[in-house]
C-alpha positions, 0 to 999 in steps of 0.5 A: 676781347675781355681779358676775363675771358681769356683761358688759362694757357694749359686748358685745350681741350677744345682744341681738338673739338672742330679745330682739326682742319684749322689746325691741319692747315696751320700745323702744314704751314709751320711744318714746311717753314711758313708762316701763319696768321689765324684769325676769327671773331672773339671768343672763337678759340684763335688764343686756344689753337695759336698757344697750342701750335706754340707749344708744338713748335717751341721745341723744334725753335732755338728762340722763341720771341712772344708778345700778347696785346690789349687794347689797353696798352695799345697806345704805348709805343714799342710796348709788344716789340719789347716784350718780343725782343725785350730777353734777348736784347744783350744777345743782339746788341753786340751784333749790330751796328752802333747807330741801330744799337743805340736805337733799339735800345733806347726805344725797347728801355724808354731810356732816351727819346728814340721814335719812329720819326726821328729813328726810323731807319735805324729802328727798322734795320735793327729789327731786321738785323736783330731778327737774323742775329737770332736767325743764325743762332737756330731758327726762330719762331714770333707768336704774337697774339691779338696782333689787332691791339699792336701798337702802331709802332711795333706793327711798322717795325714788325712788318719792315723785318717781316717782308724783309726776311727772305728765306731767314729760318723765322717763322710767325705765329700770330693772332689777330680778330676779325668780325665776319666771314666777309673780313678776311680781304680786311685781314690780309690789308691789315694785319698781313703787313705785320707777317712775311709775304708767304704767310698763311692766314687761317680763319677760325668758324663757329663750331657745329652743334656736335661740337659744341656739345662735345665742348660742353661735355668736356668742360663738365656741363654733360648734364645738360639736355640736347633740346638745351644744347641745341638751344646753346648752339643756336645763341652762342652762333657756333662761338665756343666762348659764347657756348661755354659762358651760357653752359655755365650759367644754365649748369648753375641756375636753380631753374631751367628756362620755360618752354618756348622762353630763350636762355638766359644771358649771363652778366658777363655776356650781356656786357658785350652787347648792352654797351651798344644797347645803350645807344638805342632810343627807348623806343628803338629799344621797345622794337628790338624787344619785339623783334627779339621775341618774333620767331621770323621778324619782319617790318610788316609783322612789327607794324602789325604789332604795334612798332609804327616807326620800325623802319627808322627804328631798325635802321638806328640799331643796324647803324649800331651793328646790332642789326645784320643788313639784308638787301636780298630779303625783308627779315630783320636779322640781329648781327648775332643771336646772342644779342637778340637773346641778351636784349630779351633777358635783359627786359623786365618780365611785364616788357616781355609779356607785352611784346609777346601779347603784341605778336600773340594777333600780328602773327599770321602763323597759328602755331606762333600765335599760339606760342605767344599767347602762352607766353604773354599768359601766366597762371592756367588757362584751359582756353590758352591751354587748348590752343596751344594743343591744337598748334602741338598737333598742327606741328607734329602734321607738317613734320616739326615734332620737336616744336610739338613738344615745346608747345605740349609743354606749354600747354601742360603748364596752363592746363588747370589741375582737374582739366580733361585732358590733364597736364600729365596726360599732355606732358607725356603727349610732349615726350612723345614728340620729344622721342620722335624728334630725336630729343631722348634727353628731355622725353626721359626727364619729362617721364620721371618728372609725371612718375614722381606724381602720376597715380593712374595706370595708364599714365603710368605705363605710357610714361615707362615706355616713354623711358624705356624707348629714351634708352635706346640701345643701352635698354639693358639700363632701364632693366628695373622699368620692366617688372614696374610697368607690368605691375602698373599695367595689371590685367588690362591687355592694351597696357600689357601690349605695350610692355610685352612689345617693349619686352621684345626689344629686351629679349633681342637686344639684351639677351640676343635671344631672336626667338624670346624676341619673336615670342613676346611681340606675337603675343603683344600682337595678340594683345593689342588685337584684343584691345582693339589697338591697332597701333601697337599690333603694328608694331608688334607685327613687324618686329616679329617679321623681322626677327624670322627674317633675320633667323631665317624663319619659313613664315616671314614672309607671311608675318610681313604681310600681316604687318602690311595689311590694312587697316595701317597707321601711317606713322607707323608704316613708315616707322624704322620699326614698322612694317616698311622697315621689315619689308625692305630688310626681307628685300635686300637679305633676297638680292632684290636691291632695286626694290630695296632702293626704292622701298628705303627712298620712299620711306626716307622722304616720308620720315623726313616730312614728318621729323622723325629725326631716329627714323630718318638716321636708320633709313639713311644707314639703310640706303648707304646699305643698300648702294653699297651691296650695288657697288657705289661705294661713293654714294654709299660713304656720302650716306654712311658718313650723314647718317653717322653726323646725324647720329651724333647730333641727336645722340642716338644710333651711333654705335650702329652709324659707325658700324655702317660708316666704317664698311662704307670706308672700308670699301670707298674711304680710308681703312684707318679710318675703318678701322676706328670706327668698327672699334668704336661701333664694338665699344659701344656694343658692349658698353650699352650690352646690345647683342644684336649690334655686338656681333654686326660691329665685330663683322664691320671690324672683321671686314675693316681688318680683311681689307687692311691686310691683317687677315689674323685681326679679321679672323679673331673678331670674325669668329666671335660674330660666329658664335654669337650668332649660333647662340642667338639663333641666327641662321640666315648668313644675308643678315650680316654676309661675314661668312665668306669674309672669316673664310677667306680671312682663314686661308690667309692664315694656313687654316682652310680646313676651317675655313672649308667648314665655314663654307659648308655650314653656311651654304646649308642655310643659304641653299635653303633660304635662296640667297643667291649672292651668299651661294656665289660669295661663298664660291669665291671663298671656295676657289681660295680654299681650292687654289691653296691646295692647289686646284687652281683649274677648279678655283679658276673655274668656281671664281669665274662662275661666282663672278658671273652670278654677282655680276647678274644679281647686282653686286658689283664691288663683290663682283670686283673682289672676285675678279681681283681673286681671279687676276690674284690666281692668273698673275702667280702663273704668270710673267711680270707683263701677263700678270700686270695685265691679269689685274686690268679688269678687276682695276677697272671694276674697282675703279667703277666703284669707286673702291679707293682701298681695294684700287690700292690693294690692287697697285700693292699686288702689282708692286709686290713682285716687282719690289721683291724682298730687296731693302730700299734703296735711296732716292735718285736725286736726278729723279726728284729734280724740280719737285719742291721740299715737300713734294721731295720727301714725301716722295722720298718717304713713298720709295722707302715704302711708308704709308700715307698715314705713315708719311703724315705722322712723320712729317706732322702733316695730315693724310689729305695733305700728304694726298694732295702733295702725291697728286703733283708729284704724279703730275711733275714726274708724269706718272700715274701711281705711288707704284711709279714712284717705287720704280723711281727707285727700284730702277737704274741710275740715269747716267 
């Protein structure tokens, strides 16, 4: 790698972006006294992850011997050994033999002729014995770094001692490129000789498109539109050097690129692949060119387009490594994107055009042809202009509108001036798009860049409500759009529904007012309706459905179906706004889980063929959702955690996706993890001011710290969902179901007079409504109140009851907890063996969810009086025979009583990896739980 690439030793910021696993398993390996190779293609971040695992371990090492190669100096001999052993030569010299002495210092110094072929034995054996001499001082930790340009010399010699070290406390750390997953067997032949026998090598991967703009963000290119971002991601393959380079350039380009036009090359990465370029005939060239503008190039579209020769041709730059072989399939494949989008930056314009005019007839597509033509064209032109709308609208049928709106743009930028319809008018037609494709960014600057200019009121109001929806959640942010949009719209009652029905959201999400939210859309309704537009009465429909289904209005069920009757416009039907999403919300808040399922699996798949990019992120929160109310706690944290990565792909509903992901890892995942996420799912809440995902976020984070076993945490965030509920006129408790998590959160905290209040006000509303499965919940929640007084005849009762009824309506993890209430009210009265016994039944419901937290609150209760209050006692060592050193002291940590969160952040290990080691520990002790493990040390000696 160039070293003008290399980055300064204190920046590692990009460390902790996509690096964690890599990292884990790096930190493991050192942590346990291994050795490790890290490996990847260049500019892959190995110098980043090897300098920062250095600097974790240097201090644990008494010597720490360092070396970093170029490929300039790799015909020196003995240059990287000297720089390893080169500070600590008077240390060793003293200790070894005469004739290794003289040998290691003549080759390190240059003072004397010493050379592998003359000295070989000698140099070997005083590596080795220099390596040890260090070794007995304290242990000793290599990092060498771009191990590929060691010279040959010191790789011999390195390896000799390596392979020879044993179990000598020296440890390496080492770096080397490798070019394609398909190297790795190449990396062991090659480099592994340079490293101990145990070594670990750990391969570096691209990073993903989320991670690349996290990379972006924290180098300071936030800026940068995600349509842009995606584009980075795509050129750079995933390469955080590649990524950041061509961040830089477009934060400091004058102009952005075009529509449809790839990025721009920097310089400084066209200098990595023009050399091979080069080599190319003019020809060969000529062809890559056309290839490099194809979308899906083939032979037979490069004949089509001109490139007689294109076999021969293509076999040159496959030859050259410029082309990626593909036996199983026709496609012309570059070996990395960047090439194909240096060769094309690299062309002059008029090549371009041409190559473009070329595929502009080869194509078979209409949409590509479309795009090439509007590429191979400058100036206006209605003719190409209308084209390239017709291949918009085709796009946004087969479900691609984020190529709609590319080629929405193009088609504004050759409409003519006075065309019909106008370039603005078509420019809007793309943000539209762009906001259906999850493309926010780009939707707003393409609405202000039509306002700087824009006279004619209904551009105007369409471009703010193009603004408005880019903001998403954080609405609160474009508070001045409003009184600016009811100004443009004037009297003309299509443009006032349109703003109305954004006025809405505001009074909902801003205010938290459900009942101003449920005024403003009836009267958009009305609007629309007035108007003859249909579309936005939809719209306003369904909102007003589901805010009197979330207050517990007597006519939502009628509103929803208005919102359903025909005639109905199919986007949006099937909208996460639209009247397919209010009936699902009425269905689950009614126990109907198998119709809900149903009407959410319908509406996913619709959303998924048309590319609705934030539609398809609620729906999937919607079915984890609805499968966790079900009991399928695995499936439903599969979703959660899905629909939470799409999220932050497209930068939208992430405080919602976390809200959701962390009650899926409530009840099938991690509690930390939990934990965190309600946190963040909160902070954002707050910081976007959305009221409506304020109060979910603060139950998700209630639950979260129930669960945990913090029941105080759970009732200070739970009585804040209380009272922004009662002030926003929330009075259906299926809407968030938290009631019965604050009640049972409050008899832990000696508080149950509250906690009966709670009850009482809650099972009101859900009487009146029906909500069967809140009545029956709170009867659980009962029956702790009950048993706390001590009614434990009529809380054994109630339990039982709730039990039945959550079993029959289809919620089985509510049905678990209340069988674990149960075996919880059984086992006080019981012996050691009833009460283990009492806890078999609601271990299995648990188990049959897949509710790995609550399986585990389970084993703590069955501990709890086993352990007693006795302090720990120290590990059997004849109890621990044959486990290895790992497996020894997580174990022993385990006896102490520490967490496997706890064990991983003493042992600088991850928490899977502390899983993994207890999953043969149980296996090679022959025991089933960390539990048994406990008895290990609660039990007696073994004579």
């Amino acid at each position: 790698m160039r070293r003008d690439f290399t980055e300064s030793a204190g920046c590692r910021s990009d460390l902790v972006i996509g690096r964690e696993e890599s990292f884990g398993a790096a930190r493991e390996q050192l942590t346990r006294g291994g050795s490790v190779l890290l490996h990847g293609p260049a500019g892959i971040g190995k110098s980043t992850v090897l300098r920062a695992l250095a600097s974790e371990y240097a201090g644990t090492a008494h010597t720490v011997l360092r070396c970093s190669a170029t490929e300039s100096e790799s015909h020196l001999p003995f240059l990287a050994l000297a720089d390893l052993l080169g500070l600590v030569l008077d240390r060793v010299t003293p200790v070894l033999p005469d004739a290794q002495a003289t040998a290691l210092e003549s080759a390190l110094t240059g003072r004397g002729e010493s050379t592998l072929q003359r000295d070989g034995l000698a140099l070997r054996l005083a590596v080795l014995s220099a390596l040890r001499a260090l070794a007995a001082e304290g242990p000793v930790l290599v990092v060498a770094d771009d191990l590929q340009w060691l010279d040959p010399a010191s790789a011999e010699l390195l390896g000799f001692a390596a392979r020879r070290l044993g179990d000598t406390p020296v440890r390496l750390l080492c770096a080397a490129r490798t070019e394609g997953p398909e190297a790795q067997g190449a990396a062991y032949d090659r480099h592994l000789r340079a490293s101990p026998p145990d070594t670990r090598a750990v391969r570096l991967g691209p990073l993903t498109r989320a991670q690349v703009s996290a990379l972006l963000d924290e180098r300071g290119y936030a800026g940068l539109p995600r349509s842009t971002v995606r584009d980075i991601h795509r050129t750079s393959g995933g390469n955080p050097l590649f990524a950041l380079e061509l961040g830089r350039a477009l934060a400091e380009s004058p102009t952005p690129p075009r529509p449809g036009e790839p990025l721009p090359v920097p310089t400084s990465l066209r200098a990595l692949v023009l050399t091979r370029l080069e080599m190319l005939s003019d020809e060969a060239r000529r062809t890559l060119l056309v290839a490099s503008a194809g979308a899906r190039p083939t032979p037979a579209l490069l004949h089509a387009a001109g490139r007689e020769n294109a076999e021969a041709e293509t076999a040159q730059a496959a030859a050259l490594g410029l082309l990626a072989t593909d036996p199983e399939g026709p496609a012309v494949r570059f070996a990395h994107p960047l090439i194909s989008a240096a060769l094309y930056a690299e062309a002059p314009a008029p090549e371009r055009r041409a190559a473009h005019a070329a595929l502009s007839t080869a194509a078979s597509d209409p949409i590509e042809r479309a795009r090439h033509l509007a590429l191979a064209t400058t100036g206006t032109d209605p003719e190409v202009a209308d084209r390239l709308a017709e291949a918009a609208a085709l796009a946004r049928d087969r479900g691609a509108p984020s190529v709609a709106a590319s080629l929405g743009l193009l088609a504004a930028r050759h409409t003519p001036p006075d065309g019909a319809p106008g370039p603005d008018e078509r420019r809007l037609t793309a943000a539209e798009d762009a906001i259906t494709a999850g493309e926010p960014d780009l939707a707003r600057d393409i609405a202000r860049e039509v306002l700087t200019r824009a006279g004619a009121p209904d551009e105007r109001v369409r471009a703010w409500m193009v603004v408005i929806e880019a903001a998403g959640q954080a609405i609160a942010d474009v508070d001045a759009a409003f009184p600016q949009a009811l100004a443009d719209a004037g009297e003309d009652p299509r443009l006032l529904a349109l703003v109305h029905y954004q006025l809405a959201w505001r009074s909902l999400v801003v205010q938290g007012d459900f009942a101003q939210g449920r005024e403003e859309a009836a009267h958009a309704a009305r609007l629309a309706a007035e108007a003859a537009d249909r579309r936005t009465e939809l719209l306003a429909l369904a909102f007003q459905a589901q805010a009197e289904t979330l207050m517990g209005h007597p006519d939502a069920p009628e509103t929803i179906g208005r919102a359903l009757a025909e005639p109905q416009d199919a986007r949006v039907a099937c909208h996460h706004n639209g009247a397919g999403s209010a009936r699902f919300r009425w269905l689950v808040m009614s126990d109907r889980l198998a119709e809900a399922r149903t009407a959410v699996t319908g509406l996913l798949r619709e959303v998924r063929r048309r590319g609705m990019a934030e539609s398809e992120v609620h729906y999937l929160r919607f079915l984890a959702e609805t499968e966790l109310h079900s009991g399928h706690c695995g499936r439903a944290l599969e979703l959660s955690r899905e629909s939470l990565t799409l999220a932050r792909d497209a930068g939208i509903g992430e405080g919602a996706g976390a809200m959701q992901a962390a009650l899926a890892e409530a009840a099938g995942g991690d509690v930390e993890r939990a934990l965190t996420l309600a946190r963040e799912a909160v902070r954002r809440a707050e910081e976007d001011g959305d009221a409506v995902y304020l109060s979910r976020a603060l139950a998700a984070l209630g639950h979260a710290a129930l669960v945990a076993g913090d029941a105080r945490a759970a009732v200070r965030a739970l009585r804040r969902v209380r009272e922004l509920e009662a002030g926003a006129g929330i009075t259906d408790p299926a809407r968030g179901r938290w009631q019965g998590d604050l009640a049972e959160a409050l008899v832990r905290t000696g508080e149950p007079a509250e906690a009966l209040d709670v009850i009482e006000v809650t099972r009101a509303h859900a009487l009146r409504l029906g909500r069967g499965s809140v009545l029956a919940v709170l009867d659980r929640a009962e029956a702790l109140v009950r048993a706390a007084r001590g009614e434990h005849r009529a809380a054994v009762t109630r339990l039982t009851s709730a039990r039945e009824r959550l079993a029959a309506l289809g919620y089985g993890l509510e049905e678990a907890r209340a069988a674990f209430a149960l075996a919880e009210l059984s086992g006080d009265r019981a012996g050691r063996a009833p009460r283990a016994a009492s806890y078999d039944e609601a271990a299995r419901l648990f188990r049959s969810c897949r509710a790995l937290p609550w399986l585990r609150r389970v084993e703590a209760a069955l501990a709890a009086p086993e352990a007693g209050p006795q302090p720990a006692r120290a590990p059997h060592p004849e109890a621990l025979a044959g486990l290895a050193s790992m497996e020894r002291q997580v174990a022993a940590l385990v006896m102490e009583g520490a967490t496997n969160r706890e064990i991983a952040g003493r042992l600088f290990v991850s928490v899977k990896t502390v899983e993994a080691t207890l999953t043969r520990v149980y296996r090679k002790l022959g025991i089933r739980s960390r539990v048994d493990i406990v008895r290990l040390a609660a039990g007696p000696r073994p004579e």
